[in-house]
N, C-alpha and C positions, 0 to 999 in steps of 0.2 A: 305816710310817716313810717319809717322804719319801726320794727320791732323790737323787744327785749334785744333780742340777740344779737340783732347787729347794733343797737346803742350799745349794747359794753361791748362789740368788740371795734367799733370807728369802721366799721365795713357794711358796705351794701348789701342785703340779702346776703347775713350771715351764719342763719338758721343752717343747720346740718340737712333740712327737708326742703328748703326751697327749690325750686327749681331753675331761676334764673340764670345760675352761672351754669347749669348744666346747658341749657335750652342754648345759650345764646355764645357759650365753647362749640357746640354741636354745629351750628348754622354758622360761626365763621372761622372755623376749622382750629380752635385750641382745647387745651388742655384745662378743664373747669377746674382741677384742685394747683392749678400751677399757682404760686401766690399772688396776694393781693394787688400786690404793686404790679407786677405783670399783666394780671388781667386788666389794670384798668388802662396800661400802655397798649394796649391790645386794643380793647376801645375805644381811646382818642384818635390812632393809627387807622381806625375805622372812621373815624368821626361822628362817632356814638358819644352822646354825653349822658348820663344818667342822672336825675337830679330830682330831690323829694316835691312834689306840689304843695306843703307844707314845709313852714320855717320851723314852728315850734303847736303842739296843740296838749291838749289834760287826756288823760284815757287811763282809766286802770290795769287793761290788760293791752296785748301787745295785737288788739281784734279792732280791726276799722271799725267797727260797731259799737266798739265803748269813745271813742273821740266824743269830746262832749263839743257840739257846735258852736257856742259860746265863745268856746277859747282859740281857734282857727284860725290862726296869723299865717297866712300863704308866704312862700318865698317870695323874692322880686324879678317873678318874671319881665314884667316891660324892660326891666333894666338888662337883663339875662339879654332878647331879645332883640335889643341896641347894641349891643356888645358883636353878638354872631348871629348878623345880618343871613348867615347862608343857612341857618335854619329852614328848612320848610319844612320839616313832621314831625309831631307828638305822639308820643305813643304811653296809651296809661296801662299800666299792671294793673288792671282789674275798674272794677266798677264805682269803685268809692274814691280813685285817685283822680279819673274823669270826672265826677261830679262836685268834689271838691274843685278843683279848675277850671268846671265850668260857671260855675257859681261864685268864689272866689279870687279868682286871676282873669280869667276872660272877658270880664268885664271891662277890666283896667287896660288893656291891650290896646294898640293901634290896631284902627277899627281899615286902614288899608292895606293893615300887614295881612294875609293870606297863609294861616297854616294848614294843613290837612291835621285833623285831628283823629287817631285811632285808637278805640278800646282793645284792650288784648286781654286775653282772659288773665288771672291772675298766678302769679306763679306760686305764691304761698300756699304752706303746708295746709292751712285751715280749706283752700280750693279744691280740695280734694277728688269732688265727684268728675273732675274732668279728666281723662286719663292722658297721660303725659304725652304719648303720640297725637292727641288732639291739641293742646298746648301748644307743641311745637310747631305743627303746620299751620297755626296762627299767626304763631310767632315769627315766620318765616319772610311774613310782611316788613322787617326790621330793615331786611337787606335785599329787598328788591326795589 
């Protein structure tokens, strides 16, 4: 579920400390502060789509740890899924966005559909203790 920061501004990881747009300009060769609209043409030209494992959930702060479980209404993967068939990989920012989809979307899936599914460590500012060169050559799984 996105944070404060990027709900008010309609942008992906749009915290000033994330690291995703850096990470992921760095590994396919643009410019992370080029605007919004461009990066995300930059993306699809890739055939990266980027999409939250939640539709809508309750949390006080903008910390995966406050989501209160109760409220956890997942996007519609399966339907996501039928639409672009040439998906094969998942890839989750961090530990709480794979467990929420394993738990809540995973289920609901065709059980013949085959994705590879990968944790990446997380990009957000609160991920801190991992230092950003480690990050990235995690991260580097995106584009191979």
């Amino acid at each position: 579920m996105p944070g404060k920061a990027s709900l008010d501004a309609q942008q992906y990881y749009a915290h000033p400390r994330n690291h995703f747009w850096r990470i992921i300009g760095e590994l396919l060769g643009f410019e992370p502060t080029a605007s919004y609209r461009d990066r995300k043409s930059l993306l699809k030209s890739r055939q990266i789509a980027v999409w939250d494992v939640l539709k809508s959930c309750t949390r006080e702060s903008s910390l995966d740890s406050d989501i209160v479980g109760s409220s956890i209404i997942p996007n519609d993967f399966p339907s996501f899924f039928r639409r672009h068939r040439a998906v094969q990989r998942v890839f989750f920012n961090g530990a709480k966005a794979e467990q929420v989809y394993r738990r809540h979307v995973a289920p609901a899936l065709d059980p013949a559909r085959t994705l590879s599914c990968v944790r990446l460590p997380s990009t957000s500012p609160a991920h801190a203790a991992m230092p950003y060169a480690e990050k990235l050559r995690a991260w580097a799984a995106v584009i191979s």
